[in-house]
N, C-alpha and C positions, 0 to 999 in steps of 0.2 A: 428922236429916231425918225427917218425918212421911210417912206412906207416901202420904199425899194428893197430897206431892209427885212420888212418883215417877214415872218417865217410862214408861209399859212399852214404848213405842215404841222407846227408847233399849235397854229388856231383852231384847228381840226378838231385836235386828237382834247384843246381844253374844253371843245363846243361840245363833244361827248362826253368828257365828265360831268360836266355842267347841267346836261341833258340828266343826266342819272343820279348824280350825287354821292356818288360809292366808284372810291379810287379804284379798288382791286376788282369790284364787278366787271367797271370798262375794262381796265384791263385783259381781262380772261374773255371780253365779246369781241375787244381790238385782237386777240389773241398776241399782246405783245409783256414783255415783264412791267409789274407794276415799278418799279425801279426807274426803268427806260420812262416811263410814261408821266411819272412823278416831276423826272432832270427836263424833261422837254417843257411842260405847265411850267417851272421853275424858271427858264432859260426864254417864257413867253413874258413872265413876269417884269425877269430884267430886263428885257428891250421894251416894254413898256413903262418902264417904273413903278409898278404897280403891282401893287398885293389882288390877287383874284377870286382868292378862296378864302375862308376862315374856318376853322373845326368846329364843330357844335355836336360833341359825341363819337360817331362814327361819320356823320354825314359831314359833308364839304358844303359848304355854304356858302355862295355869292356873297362878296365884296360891292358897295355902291358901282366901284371902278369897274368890279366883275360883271355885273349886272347891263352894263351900257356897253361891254367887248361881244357879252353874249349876245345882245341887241342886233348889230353891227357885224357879227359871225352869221347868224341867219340869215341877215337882209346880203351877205356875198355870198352862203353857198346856193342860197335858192337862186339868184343871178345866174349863177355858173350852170347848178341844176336847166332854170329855163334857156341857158345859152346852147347847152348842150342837146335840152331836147328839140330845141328850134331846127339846129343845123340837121339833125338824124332827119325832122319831117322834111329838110330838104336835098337830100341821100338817097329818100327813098320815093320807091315808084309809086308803091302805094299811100295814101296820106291815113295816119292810123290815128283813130280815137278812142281814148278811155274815159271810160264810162263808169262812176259808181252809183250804185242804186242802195237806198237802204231797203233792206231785205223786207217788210212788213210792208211795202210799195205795192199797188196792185199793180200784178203783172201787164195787164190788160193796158193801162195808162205808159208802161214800161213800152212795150210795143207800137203804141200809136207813136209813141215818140221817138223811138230808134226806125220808124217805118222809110222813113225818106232818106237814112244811110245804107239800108238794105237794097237800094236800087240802082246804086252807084258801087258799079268795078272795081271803083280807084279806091274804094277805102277798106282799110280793114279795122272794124269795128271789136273791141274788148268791152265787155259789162258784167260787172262785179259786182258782188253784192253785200251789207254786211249792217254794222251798227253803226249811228252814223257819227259817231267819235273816233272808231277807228280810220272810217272814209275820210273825215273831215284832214285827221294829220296822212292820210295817204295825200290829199289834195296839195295841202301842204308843201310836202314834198314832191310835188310832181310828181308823183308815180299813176294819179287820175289825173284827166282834165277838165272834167264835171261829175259833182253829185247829184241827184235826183233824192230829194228828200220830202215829207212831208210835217215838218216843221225848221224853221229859220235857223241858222247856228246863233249860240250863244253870243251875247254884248264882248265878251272878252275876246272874241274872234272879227270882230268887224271892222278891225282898221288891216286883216290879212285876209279877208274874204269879201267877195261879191256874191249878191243872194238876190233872187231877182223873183217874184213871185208870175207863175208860169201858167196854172191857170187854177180853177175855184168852182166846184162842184157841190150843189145840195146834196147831203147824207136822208136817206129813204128806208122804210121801213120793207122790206121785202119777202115774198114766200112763196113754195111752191103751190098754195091752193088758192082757188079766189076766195076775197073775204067781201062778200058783198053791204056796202055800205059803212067800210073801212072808216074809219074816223082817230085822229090824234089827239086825245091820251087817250081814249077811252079803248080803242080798240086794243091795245098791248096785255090788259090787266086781267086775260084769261087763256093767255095764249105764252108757252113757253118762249124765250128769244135766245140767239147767238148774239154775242156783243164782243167789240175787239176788249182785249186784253188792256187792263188795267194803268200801265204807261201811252195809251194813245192818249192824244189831245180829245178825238171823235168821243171815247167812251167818259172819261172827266167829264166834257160839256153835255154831253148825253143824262148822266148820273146827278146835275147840278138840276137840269130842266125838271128831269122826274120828281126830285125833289121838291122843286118849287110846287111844281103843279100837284104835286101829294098822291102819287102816282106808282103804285108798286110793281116792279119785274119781276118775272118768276124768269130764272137766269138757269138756262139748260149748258149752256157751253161758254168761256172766256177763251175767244182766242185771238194771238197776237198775228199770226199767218192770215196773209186776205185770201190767200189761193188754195187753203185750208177753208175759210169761211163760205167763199164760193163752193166748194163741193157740199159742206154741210147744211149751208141753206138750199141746195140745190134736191140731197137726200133727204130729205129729215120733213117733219112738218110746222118745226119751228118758225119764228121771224125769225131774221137777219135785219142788224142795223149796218148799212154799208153804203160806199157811194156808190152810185148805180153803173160805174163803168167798173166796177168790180165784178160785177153779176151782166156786164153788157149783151154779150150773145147768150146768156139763157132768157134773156127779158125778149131781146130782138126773137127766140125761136118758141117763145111762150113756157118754155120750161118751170119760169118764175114768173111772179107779177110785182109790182109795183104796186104796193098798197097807199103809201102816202111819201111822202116829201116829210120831213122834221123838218118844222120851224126854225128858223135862225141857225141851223146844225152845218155845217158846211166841212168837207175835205179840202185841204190848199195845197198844190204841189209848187214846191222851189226847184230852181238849178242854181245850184253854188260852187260859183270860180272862183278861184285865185285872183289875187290882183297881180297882173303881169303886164309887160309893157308890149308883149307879142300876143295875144291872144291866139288861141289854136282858130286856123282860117275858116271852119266848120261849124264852129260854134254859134259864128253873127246868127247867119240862117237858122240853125236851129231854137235859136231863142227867142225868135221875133214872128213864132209862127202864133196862125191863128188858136184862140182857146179851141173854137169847134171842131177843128182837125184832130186836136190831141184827145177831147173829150169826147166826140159824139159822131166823126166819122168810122164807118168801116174801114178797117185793115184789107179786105178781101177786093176792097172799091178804090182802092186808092191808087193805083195804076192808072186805072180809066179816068179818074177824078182830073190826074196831072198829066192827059195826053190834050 
């Protein structure tokens, strides 16, 4: 078969089954008769020679054959996807960026980063927020153009993503009162803390250290939200274990203090693209900026900064 033949209509609609594994589900999402949708996969089969599917119960199951069309299906519709989103950014007047953030991101780090789009007319800026499995397959598909994560995607993803690590913060023990003559471990072991929720990286390596050092928490609050954790170490008289540009402007207005630094504890933020042959034109700049800008300048100074 010459590829002139091919049907991609027929590719489409196999690359959605394939995607799901339940004939009749796609069907009823394609909103077309499972019947139709059955003679088409059939009709991809014979112009390819190739068996695509095999039954294993109710699921459809990839074919070796099947396996390397579905390979070959995604690497042309993401083409198509980035060919299509190429030409719209050059359509329009404004150049638009999307942006996903995973939600438990300090917003504060969110901000220094998106700061230098906010000052530019020409763009119109989308940012999103969510878990970053779901971001990761929006990326995927081009419906993002960058994620803002604080940890790396998975090994199974890294021949379809770029992960670039962006910058790297010591995590600090903090609170609203002074504790004079603060000391780490000792100082924790009478004092209630806030600590992020249970799947962060911070609180794992946090829980591993205490352990070593034989080092008991009295644990007032788990939370996964940092912009929850900043108000509650900002109210309460709790610690907070956080990286300090979480709590930035209460440290800068004295609100909070900075009791210590944790050893070897550190926050790492990524930006993770797509591998694409256009990269979006806004991106270079934004990723090649300095760590101190992102971490430890003011928002409020950053006009003056760049005149």
């Amino acid at each position: 078969m010459n590829v002139e033949q091919m049907n991609f209509h027929h590719l489409r609609y196999f690359w959605a089954v394939a995607k799901d594994g339940n004939l009749t589900r796609t069907a009823a999402r394609l909103r077309v008769a499972q019947s139709a949708l059955s003679s088409q996969i059939q009709q991809l089969e014979g112009q390819l020679g190739s068996a695509l599917f095999f039954r294993e119960g109710r699921r459809l199951v990839l074919t070796e054959a099947g396996k390397i069309v579905l390979a070959s299906a995604e690497e042309i519709f993401a083409a198509g996807s980035q060919l299509v989103s190429t030409l719209e950014r050059g359509r329009q007047h404004q150049q638009v960026l999307r942006i996903g953030a995973v939600a438990t991101l300090s917003r504060n780090f969110q901000e220094s980063f998106v700061r230098p789009l906010l000052e530019q007319p020409d763009v119109r800026l989308y940012l999103e927020s969510g878990v970053l499995a779901e971001l990761l397959l929006r990326l995927e598909g081009h419906a993002v153009d960058l994620v803002l994560a604080n940890r790396p995607p998975g090994r199974d993803l890294a021949g379809k993503l770029r992960c670039r690590r962006i910058a790297r913060q010591p995590v600090s023990i903090v609170g609203a009162k002074q504790k004079k003559g603060f000391r780490f471990p000792r100082g924790i072991g009478d004092t209630p803390m806030i600590l992020p929720g249970r799947e962060s990286d911070i609180r794992s390596e946090f829980d591993a250290l205490c352990e070593q050092l034989g080092v008991h928490v009295t644990i007032l609050a788990e939370v996964d939200d940092m912009a929850t954790m900043r108000l509650l170490a900002r109210d309460s008289a709790a610690l907070a274990l956080v990286p300090s540009i979480v709590v930035r402007d209460e440290l800068r207005e004295g609100t909070l203090s900075e009791h210590c630094v944790v050893p070897g504890l550190f926050e790492t933020f990524y930006a993770i693209t797509a591998r694409r042959k256009f990269q979006h034109p806004l991106l270079k700049a934004m990723l090649t900026r300095d760590e101190h800008d992102l971490l430890d300048a003011d928002p409020r100074e950053y006009t003056l900064k760049s005149d």
